[in-house]
ZAMARGU-4260 file (C-alpha; in steps of 0.2 Angstrom, whole numbers, plus 5000, padded with zeros to 4 digits):
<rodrens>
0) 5070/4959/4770 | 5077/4949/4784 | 5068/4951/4800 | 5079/4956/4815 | 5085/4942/4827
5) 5080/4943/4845 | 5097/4950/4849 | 5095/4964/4840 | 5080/4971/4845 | 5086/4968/4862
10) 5098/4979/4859 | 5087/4993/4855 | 5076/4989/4866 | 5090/4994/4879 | 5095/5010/4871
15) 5076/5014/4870 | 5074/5012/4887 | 5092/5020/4892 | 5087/5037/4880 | 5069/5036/4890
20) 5078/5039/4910 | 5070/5020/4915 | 5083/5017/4929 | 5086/5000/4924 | 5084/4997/4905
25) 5093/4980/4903 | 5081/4972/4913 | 5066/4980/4909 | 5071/4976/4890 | 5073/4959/4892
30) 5059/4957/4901 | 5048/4967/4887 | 5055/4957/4875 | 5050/4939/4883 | 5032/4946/4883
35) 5032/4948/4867 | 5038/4933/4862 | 5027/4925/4874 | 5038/4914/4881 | 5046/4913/4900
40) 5059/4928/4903 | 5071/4912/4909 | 5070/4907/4891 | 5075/4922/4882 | 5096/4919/4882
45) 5089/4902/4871 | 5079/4912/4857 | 5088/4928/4854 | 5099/4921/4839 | 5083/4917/4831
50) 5073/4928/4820 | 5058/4938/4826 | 5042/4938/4817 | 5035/4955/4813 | 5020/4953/4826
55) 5031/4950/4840 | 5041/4962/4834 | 5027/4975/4835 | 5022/4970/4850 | 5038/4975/4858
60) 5037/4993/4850 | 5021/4993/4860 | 5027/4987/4876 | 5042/4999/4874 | 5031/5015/4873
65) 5022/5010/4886 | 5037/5007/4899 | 5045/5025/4890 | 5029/5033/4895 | 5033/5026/4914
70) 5019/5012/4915 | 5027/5001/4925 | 5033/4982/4918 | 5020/4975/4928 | 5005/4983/4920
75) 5012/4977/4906 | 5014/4962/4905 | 5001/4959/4919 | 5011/4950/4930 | 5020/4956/4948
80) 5033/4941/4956 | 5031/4940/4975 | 5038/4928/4988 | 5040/4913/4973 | 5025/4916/4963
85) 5019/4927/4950 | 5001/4936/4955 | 4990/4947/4942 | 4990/4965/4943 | 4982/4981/4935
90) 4983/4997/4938 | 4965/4993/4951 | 4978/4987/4964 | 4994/4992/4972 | 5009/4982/4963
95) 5018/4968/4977 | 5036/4974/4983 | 5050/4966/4990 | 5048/4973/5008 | 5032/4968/5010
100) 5038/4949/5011 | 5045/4956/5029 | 5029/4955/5032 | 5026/4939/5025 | 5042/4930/5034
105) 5035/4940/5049 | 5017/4932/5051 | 5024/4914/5043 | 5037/4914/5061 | 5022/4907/5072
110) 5007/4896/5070 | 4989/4904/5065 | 4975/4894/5058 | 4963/4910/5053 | 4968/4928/5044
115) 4964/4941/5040 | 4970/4955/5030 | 4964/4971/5029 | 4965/4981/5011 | 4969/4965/5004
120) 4974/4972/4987 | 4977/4961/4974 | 4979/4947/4987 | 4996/4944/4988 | 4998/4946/5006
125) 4982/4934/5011 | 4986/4920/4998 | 5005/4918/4999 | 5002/4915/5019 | 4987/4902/5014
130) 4998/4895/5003 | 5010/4892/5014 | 5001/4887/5027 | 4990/4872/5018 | 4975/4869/5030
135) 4974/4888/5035 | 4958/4899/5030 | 4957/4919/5029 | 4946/4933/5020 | 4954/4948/5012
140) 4944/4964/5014 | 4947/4979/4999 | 4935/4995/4998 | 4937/4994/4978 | 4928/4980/4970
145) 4939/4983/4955 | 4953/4977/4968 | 4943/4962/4976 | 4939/4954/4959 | 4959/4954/4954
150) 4960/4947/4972 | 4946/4935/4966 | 4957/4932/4951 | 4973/4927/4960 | 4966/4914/4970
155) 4958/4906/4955 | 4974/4905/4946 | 4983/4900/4963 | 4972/4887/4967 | 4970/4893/4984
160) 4952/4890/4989 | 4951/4896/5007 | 4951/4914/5005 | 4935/4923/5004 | 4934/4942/4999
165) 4925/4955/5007 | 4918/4972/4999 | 4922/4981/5017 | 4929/4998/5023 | 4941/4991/5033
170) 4934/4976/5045 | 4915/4984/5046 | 4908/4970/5031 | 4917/4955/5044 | 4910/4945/5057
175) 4921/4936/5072 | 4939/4934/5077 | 4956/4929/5068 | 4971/4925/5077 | 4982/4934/5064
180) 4977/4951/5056 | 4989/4960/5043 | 4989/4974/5033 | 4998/4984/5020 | 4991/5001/5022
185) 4993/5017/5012 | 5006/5026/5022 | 5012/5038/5011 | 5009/5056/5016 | 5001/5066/5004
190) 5018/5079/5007 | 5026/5067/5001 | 5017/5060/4984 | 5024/5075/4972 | 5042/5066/4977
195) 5038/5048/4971 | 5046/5040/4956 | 5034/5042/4939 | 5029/5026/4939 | 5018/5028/4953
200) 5005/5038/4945 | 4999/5021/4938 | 4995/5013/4954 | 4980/5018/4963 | 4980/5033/4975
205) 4970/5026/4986 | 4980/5013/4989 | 4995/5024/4991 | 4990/5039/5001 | 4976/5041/5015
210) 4979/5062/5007 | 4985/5065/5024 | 5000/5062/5038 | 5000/5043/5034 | 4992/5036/5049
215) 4972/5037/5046 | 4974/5017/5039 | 4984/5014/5057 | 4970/5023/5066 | 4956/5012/5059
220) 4965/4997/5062 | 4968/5001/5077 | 4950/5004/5083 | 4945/4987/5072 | 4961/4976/5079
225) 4954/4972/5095 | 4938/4965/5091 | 4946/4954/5079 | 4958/4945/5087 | 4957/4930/5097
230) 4966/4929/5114 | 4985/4929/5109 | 4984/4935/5091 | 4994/4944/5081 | 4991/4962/5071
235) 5006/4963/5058 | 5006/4979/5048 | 5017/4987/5033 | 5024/5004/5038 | 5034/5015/5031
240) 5054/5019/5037 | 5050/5033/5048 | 5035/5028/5056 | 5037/5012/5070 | 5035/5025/5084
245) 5021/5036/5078 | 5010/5019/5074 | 5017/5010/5090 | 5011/5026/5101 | 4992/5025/5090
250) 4993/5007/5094 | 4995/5010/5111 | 4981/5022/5113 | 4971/5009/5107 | 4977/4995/5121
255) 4989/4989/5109 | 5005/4981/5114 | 5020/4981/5101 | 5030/4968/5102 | 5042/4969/5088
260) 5049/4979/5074 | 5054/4970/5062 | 5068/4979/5047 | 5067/4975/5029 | 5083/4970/5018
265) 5089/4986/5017 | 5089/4988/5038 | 5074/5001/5039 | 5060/5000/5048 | 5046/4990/5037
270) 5034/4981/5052 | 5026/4983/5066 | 5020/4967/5077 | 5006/4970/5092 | 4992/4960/5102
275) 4981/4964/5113 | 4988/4971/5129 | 4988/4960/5143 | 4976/4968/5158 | 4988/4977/5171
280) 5000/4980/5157
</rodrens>
């Protein structure tokens, strides 16, 4: 029996994916399908003439009943892009998203030497901005030691050796001053989780949802913010579209100043920039 050519089972991949409701089954398919043949997706156009061999071939049926079932490509095949580099995910840590690079573009707009980011996750945030700023330093803080050791992980496979992970609720496991503090808090109201897309259920709740309004992770930040910075830092925070006002007023409570709210691609609310207010202010 001849074995079926890449293009082929790319094609039922598709129709696989279509017939399960994924919103995008082209690209999911092609993406499946470069896993298993363990090549880079930018080579797949190049191989799909070719012939597949059975194991590849079975490890695409896999990979399609996982992604039919709603596990999201990421888990997968491991991998989540973000801001030009591919970091490891699991389903211990919240996947990276586009709109969290307004964060990233955000904190990379003025000089900092020290950072550091609360909730860190799989590290996405804290390593891209050390990466990018070679000679910088910053420790990442995550509740979930599951989290911190794919944090852990990313680093190693980054090369970015001046990040440091902390086992901490929030800032209380970290000792001195930063002179840039970020976060990507749960946000999500707990209203609002039956309303998410499927996918979601494979990403950690926690990381999601505080199980209430949105705003406890804003609250503790806010206590914790001005005891960490330095005289003229920064606090940058993800926030979801509706919330810049409720976080600025919490921030203010907390003698915060906002300074900027910043709008992802799509023009929605997606940052909010503060500092310690100035005395008199």
């Amino acid at each position: 029996m001849t074995a079926p050519t890449g293009s082929v089972l790319l094609a039922g991949a598709v129709a696989r994916l279509r017939a399960a409701g994924i919103p995008d089954p082209q690209r999911d398919a092609r993406r499946l399908l470069a896993h298993a043949l363990e090549i880079a997706p930018g080579r797949l156009t190049l191989v799909l003439p070719e012939p597949v061999s059975p194991a590849a071939e079975a490890r695409l049926a896999a990979a399609l009943d996982r992604r039919a079932a709603r596990e999201p490509v990421s888990h997968i095949v491991g991998l989540r892009g973000f801001w030009g580099r591919d970091f490891r995910v699991s389903r211990d840590v919240l996947d990276p998203r586009p709109e969290t690079e307004t964060l990233i573009e955000a904190a990379l707009s003025a000089p900092f030497s020290n950072v550091l980011d609360l909730g860190t996750g799989s590290g996405c945030i804290l390593l891209t901005l050390l990466l990018d700023r070679p000679g910088t330093a910053g420790t990442g803080t995550d509740i979930s030691a599951p989290a911190l050791a794919v944090a852990r992980e990313n680093a190693d496979r980054l090369g970015c050796d001046g990040a440091r992970f902390v086992l901490s609720d929030w800032d209380a496991a970290v000792e001195g001053r930063f002179d840039l503090v970020v976060s990507n808090p749960p946000y999500i109201a707990e209203a609002e989780m039956p309303g998410l897309a499927p996918d979601l259920a494979f990403e950690p709740r926690g990381a999601l949802t505080d199980g209430g309004d949105g705003l406890s992770a804003y609250r503790a930040i806010a206590r914790a913010a001005p005891a960490r910075l330095t005289p003229g830092g920064r606090l940058l925070v993800e926030i979801g579209p509706t919330q810049a006002r409720a976080v600025s007023a919490i921030f203010a409570g907390a003698g915060l100043e906002t300074v900027a709210i910043r709008p992802d691609l799509d023009d929605r609310d997606r940052v909010v920039e503060a500092r310690v207010a100035a005395p008199g202010t």
